[in-house]
C-alpha positions as a printed Julia matrix, in Angstrom:
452×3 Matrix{Float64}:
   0.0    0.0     0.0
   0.9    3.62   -0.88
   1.37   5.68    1.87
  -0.59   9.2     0.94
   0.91  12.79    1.83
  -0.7   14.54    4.77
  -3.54  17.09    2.93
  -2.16  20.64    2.52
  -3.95  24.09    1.92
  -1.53  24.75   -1.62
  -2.2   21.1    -2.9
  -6.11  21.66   -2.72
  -5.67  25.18   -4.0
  -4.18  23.29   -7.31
  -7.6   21.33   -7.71
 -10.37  24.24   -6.76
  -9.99  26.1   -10.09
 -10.62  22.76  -12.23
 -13.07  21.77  -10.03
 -14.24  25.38   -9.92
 -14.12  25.38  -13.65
 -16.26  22.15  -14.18
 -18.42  22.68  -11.48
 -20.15  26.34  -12.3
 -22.13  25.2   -15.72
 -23.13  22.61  -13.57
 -24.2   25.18  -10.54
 -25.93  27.21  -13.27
 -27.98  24.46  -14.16
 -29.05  22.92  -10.99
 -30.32  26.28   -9.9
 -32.12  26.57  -13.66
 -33.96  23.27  -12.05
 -34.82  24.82   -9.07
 -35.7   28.19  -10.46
 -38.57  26.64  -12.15
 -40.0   25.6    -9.2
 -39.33  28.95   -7.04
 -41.47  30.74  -10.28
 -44.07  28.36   -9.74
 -44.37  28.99   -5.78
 -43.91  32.68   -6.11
 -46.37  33.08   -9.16
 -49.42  30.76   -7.43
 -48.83  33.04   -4.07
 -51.58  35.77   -5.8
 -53.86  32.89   -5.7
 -53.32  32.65   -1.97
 -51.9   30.36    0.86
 -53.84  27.33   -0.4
 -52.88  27.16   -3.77
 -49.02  28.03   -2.21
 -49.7   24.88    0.13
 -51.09  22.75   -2.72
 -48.6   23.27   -4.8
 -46.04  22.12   -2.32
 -47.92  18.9    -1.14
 -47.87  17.72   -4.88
 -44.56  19.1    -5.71
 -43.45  16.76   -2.81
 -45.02  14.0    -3.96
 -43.59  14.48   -7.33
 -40.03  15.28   -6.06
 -39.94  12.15   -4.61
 -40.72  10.15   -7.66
 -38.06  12.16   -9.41
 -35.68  12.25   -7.27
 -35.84   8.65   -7.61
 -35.17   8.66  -10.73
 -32.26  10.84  -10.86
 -30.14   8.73   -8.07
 -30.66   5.71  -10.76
 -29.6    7.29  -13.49
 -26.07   8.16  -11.48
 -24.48   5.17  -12.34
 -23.96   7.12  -15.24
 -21.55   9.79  -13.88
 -19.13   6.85  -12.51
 -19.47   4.47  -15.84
 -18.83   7.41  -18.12
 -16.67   9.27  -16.67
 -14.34   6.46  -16.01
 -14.51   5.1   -19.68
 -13.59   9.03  -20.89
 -10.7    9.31  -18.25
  -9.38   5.71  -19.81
 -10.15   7.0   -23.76
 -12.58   4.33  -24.05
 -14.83   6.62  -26.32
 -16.72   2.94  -27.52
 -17.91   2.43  -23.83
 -19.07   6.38  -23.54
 -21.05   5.67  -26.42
 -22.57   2.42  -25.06
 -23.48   4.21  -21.97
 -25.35   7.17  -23.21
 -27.84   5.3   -25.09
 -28.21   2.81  -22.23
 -28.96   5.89  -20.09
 -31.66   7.04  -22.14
 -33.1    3.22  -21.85
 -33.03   3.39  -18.28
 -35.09   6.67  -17.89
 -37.6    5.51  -20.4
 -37.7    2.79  -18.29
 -38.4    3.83  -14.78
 -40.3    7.16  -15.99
 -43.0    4.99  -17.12
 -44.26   3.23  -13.99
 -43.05   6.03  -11.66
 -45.37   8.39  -14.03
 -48.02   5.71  -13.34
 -48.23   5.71   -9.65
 -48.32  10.03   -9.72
 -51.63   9.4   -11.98
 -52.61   6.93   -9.06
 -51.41   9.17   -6.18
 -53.32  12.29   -7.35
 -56.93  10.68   -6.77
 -55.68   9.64   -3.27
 -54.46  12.72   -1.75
 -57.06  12.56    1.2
 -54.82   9.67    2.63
 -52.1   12.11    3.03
 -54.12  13.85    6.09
 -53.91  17.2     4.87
 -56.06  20.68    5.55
 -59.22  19.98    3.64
 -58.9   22.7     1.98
 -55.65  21.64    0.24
 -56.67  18.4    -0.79
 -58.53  18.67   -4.29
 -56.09  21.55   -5.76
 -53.13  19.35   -5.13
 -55.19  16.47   -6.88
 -55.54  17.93   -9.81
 -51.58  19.88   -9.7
 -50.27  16.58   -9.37
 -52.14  14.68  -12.12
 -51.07  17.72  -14.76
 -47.28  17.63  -13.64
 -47.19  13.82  -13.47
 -46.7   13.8   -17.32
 -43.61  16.04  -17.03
 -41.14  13.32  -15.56
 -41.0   11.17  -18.54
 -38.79  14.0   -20.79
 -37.47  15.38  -17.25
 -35.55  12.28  -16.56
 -34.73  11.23  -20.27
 -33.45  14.93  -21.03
 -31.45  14.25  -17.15
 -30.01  10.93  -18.57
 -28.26  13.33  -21.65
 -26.94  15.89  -19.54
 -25.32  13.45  -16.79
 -23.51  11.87  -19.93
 -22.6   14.86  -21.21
 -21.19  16.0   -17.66
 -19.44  13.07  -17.29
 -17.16  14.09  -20.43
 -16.83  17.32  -19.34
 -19.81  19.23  -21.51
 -21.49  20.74  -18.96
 -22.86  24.05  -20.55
 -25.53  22.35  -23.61
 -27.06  21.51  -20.5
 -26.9   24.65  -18.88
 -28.24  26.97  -21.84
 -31.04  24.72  -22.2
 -32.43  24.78  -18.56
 -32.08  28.83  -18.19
 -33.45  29.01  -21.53
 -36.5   26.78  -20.25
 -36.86  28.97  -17.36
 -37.98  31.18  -19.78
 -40.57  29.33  -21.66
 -41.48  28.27  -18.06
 -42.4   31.71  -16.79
 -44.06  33.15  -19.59
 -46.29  29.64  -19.6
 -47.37  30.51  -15.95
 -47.82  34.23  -16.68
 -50.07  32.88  -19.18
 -52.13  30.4   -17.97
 -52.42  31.0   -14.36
 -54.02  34.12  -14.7
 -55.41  33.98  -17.99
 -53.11  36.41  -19.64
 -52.08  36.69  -23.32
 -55.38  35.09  -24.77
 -54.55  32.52  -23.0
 -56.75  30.3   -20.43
 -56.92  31.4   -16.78
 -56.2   27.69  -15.31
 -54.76  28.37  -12.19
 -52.64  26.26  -10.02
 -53.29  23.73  -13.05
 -51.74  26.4   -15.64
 -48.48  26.01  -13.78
 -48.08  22.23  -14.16
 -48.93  22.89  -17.76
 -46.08  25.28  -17.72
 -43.89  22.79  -16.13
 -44.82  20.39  -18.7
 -44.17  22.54  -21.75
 -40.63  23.82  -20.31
 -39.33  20.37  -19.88
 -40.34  18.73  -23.71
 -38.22  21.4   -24.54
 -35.65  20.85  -22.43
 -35.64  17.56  -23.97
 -36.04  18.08  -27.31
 -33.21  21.17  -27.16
 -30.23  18.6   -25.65
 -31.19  15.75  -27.43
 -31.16  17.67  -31.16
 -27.76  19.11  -29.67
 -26.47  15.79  -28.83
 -27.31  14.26  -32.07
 -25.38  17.18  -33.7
 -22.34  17.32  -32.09
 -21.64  13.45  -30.97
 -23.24  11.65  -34.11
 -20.81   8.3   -33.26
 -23.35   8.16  -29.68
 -26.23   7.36  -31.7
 -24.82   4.29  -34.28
 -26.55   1.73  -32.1
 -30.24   2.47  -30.32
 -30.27  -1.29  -28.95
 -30.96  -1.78  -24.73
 -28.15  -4.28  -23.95
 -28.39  -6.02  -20.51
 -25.12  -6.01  -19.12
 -24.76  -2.44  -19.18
 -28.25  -1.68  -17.6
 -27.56  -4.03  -15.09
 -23.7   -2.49  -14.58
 -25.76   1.5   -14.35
 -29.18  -0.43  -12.18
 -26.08  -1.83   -9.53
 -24.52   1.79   -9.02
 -27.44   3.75   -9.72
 -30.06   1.86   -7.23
 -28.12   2.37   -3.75
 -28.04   6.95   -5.53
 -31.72   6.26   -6.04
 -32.74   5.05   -2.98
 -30.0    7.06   -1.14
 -32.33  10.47   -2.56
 -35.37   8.65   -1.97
 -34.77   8.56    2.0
 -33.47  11.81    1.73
 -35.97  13.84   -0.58
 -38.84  11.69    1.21
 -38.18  12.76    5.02
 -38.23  16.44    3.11
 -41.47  15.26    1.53
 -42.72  13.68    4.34
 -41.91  16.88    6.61
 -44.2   18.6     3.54
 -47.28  16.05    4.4
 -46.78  17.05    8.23
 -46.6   20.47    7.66
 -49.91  19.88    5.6
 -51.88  18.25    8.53
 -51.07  21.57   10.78
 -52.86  23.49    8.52
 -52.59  26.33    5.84
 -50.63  28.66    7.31
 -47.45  26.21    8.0
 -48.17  24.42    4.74
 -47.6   27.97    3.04
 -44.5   28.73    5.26
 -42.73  25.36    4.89
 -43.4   25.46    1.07
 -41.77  28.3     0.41
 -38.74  28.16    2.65
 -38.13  24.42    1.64
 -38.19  25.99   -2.0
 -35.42  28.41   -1.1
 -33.12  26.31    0.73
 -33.37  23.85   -2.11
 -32.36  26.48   -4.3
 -29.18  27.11   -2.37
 -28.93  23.05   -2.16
 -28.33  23.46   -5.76
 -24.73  24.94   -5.59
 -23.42  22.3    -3.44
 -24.97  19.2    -5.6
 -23.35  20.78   -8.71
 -20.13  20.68   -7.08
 -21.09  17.03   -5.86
 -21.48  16.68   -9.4
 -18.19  17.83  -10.55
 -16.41  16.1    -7.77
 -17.84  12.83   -9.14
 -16.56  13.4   -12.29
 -13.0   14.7   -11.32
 -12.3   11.25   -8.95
 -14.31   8.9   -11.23
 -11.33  10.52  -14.41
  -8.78  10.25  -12.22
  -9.12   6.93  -11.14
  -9.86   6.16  -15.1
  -6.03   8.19  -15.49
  -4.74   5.69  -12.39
  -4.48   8.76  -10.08
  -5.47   7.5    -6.91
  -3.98  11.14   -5.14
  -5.17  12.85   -7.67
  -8.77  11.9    -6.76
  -8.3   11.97   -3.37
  -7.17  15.54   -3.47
  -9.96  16.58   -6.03
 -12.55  14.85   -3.63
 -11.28  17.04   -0.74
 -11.6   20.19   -2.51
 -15.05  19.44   -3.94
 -15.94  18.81   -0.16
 -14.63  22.4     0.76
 -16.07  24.51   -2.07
 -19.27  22.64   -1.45
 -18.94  24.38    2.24
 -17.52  27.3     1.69
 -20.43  28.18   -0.91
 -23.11  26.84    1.96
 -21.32  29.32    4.74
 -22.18  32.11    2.17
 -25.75  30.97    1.88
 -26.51  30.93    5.8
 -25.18  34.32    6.05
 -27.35  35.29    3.37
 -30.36  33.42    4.77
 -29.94  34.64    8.6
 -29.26  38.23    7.27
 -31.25  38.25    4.01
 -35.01  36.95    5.0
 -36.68  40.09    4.4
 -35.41  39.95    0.98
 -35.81  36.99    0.59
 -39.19  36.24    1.36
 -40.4   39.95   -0.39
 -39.86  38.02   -3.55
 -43.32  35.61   -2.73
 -46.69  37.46   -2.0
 -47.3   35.99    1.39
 -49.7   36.95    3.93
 -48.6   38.5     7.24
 -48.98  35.42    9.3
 -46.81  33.09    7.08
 -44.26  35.23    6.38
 -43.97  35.25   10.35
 -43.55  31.63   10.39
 -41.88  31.6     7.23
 -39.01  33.82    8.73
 -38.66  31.52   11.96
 -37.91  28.44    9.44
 -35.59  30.63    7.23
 -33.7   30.89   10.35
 -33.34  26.89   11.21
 -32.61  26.27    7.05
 -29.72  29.13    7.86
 -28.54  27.3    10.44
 -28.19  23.5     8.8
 -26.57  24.68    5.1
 -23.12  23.69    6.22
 -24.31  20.17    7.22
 -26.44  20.24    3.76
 -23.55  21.66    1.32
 -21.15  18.93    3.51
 -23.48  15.74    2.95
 -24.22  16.59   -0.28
 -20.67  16.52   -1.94
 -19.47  14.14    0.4
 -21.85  12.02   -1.0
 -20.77  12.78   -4.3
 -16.74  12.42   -3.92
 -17.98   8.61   -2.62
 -19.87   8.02   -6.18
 -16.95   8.81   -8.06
 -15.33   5.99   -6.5
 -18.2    4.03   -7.5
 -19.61   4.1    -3.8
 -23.28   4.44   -3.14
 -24.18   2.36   -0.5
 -22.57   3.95    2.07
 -24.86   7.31    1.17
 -27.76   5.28    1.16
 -26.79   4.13    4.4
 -25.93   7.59    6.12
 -29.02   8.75    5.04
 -31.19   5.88    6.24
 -29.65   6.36    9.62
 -28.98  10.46    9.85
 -32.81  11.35    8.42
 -35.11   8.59    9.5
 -33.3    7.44   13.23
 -32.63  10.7    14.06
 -34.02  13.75   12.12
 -37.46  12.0    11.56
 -38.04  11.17   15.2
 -36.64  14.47   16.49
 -39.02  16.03   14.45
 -42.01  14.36   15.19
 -41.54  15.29   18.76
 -40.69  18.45   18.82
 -43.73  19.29   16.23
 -46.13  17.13   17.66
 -44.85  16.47   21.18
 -43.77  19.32   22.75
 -46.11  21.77   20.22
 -43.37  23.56   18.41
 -45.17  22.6    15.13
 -43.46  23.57   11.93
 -39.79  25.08   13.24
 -39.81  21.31   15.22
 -40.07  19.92   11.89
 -37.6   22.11   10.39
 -34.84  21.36   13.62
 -35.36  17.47   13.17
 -34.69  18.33    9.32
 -31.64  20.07   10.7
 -30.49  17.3    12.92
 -30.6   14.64   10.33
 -28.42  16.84    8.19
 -25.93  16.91   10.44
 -25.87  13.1    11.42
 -25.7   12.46    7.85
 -22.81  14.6     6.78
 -20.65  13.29   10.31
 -21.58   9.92    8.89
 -20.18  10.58    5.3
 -17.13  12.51    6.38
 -16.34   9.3     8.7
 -16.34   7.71    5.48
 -14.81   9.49    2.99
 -12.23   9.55    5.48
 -11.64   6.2     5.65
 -12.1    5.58    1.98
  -8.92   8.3     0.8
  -6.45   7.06    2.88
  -6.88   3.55    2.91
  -8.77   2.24   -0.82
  -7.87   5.27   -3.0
  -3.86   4.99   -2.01
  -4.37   0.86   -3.37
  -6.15   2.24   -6.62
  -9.81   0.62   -5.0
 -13.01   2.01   -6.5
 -15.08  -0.5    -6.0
């Protein structure tokens, strides 16, 4: 075994500008993901805190689903990524047609069980008064994750060889085509129908079969060798299902105690429905810096272990890890400092934007453990390590931050900010969990050449 050099400030420095470099298309187009969703929140608020509440209890139930999907289609950052590091341009090809299999694959019954989900929303427990405008948000949207996860199977590809801005143009330029949809259709503007709630999911829908239909027509252009064979073959799926399974249910525990948390927030009423839904939508917006640099970590260790540069991941893991905080210490000043700002951009009633403030504060307060967990998470998958994520999550969110929760909101009263410091909690035992890891993993497997 290799013996690796004790980590220095001037050896990390070397890796933060490519890092840096690969990471901010990537940044740019998480938050073009989440930006749809923010314009959705804040445009529905003039329709009041029950379509803001709606909105949110089917956007969780739909985030889950998706979610889901994403963490199976990471397999593909490893596989890819690897093959480009070792010039093996025949297995990239293989790969990104196998992705696009895959997310055809599980978009269809996941789409499915929305359709079935949206007639059942009663079971969830929620205000009453919630119940039959998230019904019908949630059957509109469900449509959308089909070309959401096939156009998300082209751009991990494409990130894992190091194109990260196609995919980057094409989500702000959705967020266009997103907003003027809802300025349309909500409110019946532009000759078009006033649909409400509804005429945002339509918007949703629209944006995203463009999204698809932009990156794909791009990728056909500019990597014509990709396309030579369309046939599924089983060996690869199973080789991206193996990696991309432990991801998928690693985001599944995680987005589902945050979608769970949504449910809860539903059963205490309007008012904390409203609040949680729009803070949860901002911190997930600052979520989205981190999990781009997650991103580019993944691909910086998975090409150099492709290169046979065991330091050279190691040290590229460890400065993913500390951009990923640093950029997370930024966004808790801003939140703690910020909220009036902030929450001016949503047209909230008095009474949530007092609550609403009181949860900005507790989302202020977990970003580091967020930004940590998040790209710790992803250094690991570049090694071709997933289970240990799914396992940190398991344990940080539903042994600790689930229970906490629970009984601080329901227990001891402190409804929705209880929710939001179990959230907190399980952060925190999550990212102590997958620092104890990665830990582990870069001095002892990376300094033998082990990504397994």
């Amino acid at each position: 075994m290799t013996s690796l050099a004790p980590l220095r400030i001037r050896d990390l420095r070397a890796h933060w500008r490519p890092t840096f470099r690969l990471a901010w298309p990537v940044v740019l187009g998480q938050l073009g993901v989440m930006l749809m969703s923010l314009v959705d929140t804040a445009m529905v608020g003039a329709l009041g805190r029950n379509a803001v509440g709606a909105v949110g209890l089917a956007s969780s139930l739909f985030g889950v689903a998706f979610l889901f999907g994403i963490g199976l289609l990471m397999g593909l950052d490893h596989e890819v990524s690897v093959a480009f590091g070792a010039r093996r341009e025949e297995d990239v090809a293989r790969y990104a047609v196998q992705g696009l299999w895959l997310a055809l694959a599980i978009s269809l019954p996941l789409t499915a069980a929305l359709l079935v989900a949206s007639g059942h929303m009663h079971r969830l427990g929620a205000a009453p008064e919630l119940v039959p405008l998230a019904g019908r948000y949630l059957k509109t949207v469900a449509w959308s994750l089909t070309p959401a996860l096939l156009f998300i199977a082209l751009r991990q590809t494409l990130q894992a060889v190091g194109a990260t801005g196609p995919g980057t143009v094409v989500l702000l330029v959705a967020n266009g085509v997103n907003w003027l949809g809802c300025y349309a259709l909500i409110q019946g503007r532009l000759g078009a129908p006033a649909l409400g709630i509804v005429g945002s999911a339509w918007a949703t829908n629209l944006s995203r079969l463009f999204m698809l239909a932009s990156l794909l027509t791009w990728t056909a252009v500019t990597h014509p060798r990709w396309w030579r064979s369309f046939a599924p073959r089983a060996e690869s799926l199973r080789a991206l299902v193996r990696l991309g399974l432990p991801a998928g249910l690693h985001l599944l525990f995680e987005g589902g105690v945050f979608s769970l948390a949504t449910v809860l927030a539903a059963q205490l009423g309007a008012v904390p429905a409203a609040a949680h839904q729009v803070v949860l939508q901002v911190a997930s917006f600052a979520f989205m810096v981190p999990m781009g640099i997650s991103a580019a970590g993944t691909v910086r260790v998975g090409q150099a272990i492709g290169r046979g540069d065991p330091e050279g991941a190691r040290l590229a893991g460890w400065s993913a890890v500390g951009l990923g905080v640093g950029c997370m210490a930024v966004s808790a000043v801003g939140m703690v400092l910020g909220w009036r700002l902030i929450l001016g951009a949503f047209s909230l009633d008095p009474e949530v934007t007092a609550l609403a403030r009181q949860l900005l504060l507790v989302a202020g307060f977990f970003q580091l453990f967020d930004g940590a967990q998040v790209t710790l998470a992803g250094v690991l998958r570049g090694l071709g390590e997933t289970v240990s994520s799914l396992v940190a999550n398991l344990v940080g969110h539903w042994a600790v931050g689930l229970p906490v929760g629970v009984a601080l909101a329901f227990g001891l009263g402190w409804g929705a900010v209880g929710l939001w410091i179990g959230l907190a909690a399980g952060l925190a035992a999550t990212a102590a969990g997958l620092l104890w890891r990665w830990g582990v993993r870069s001095r002892q497997v990376l300094s033998t050449r082990g990504h397994g």
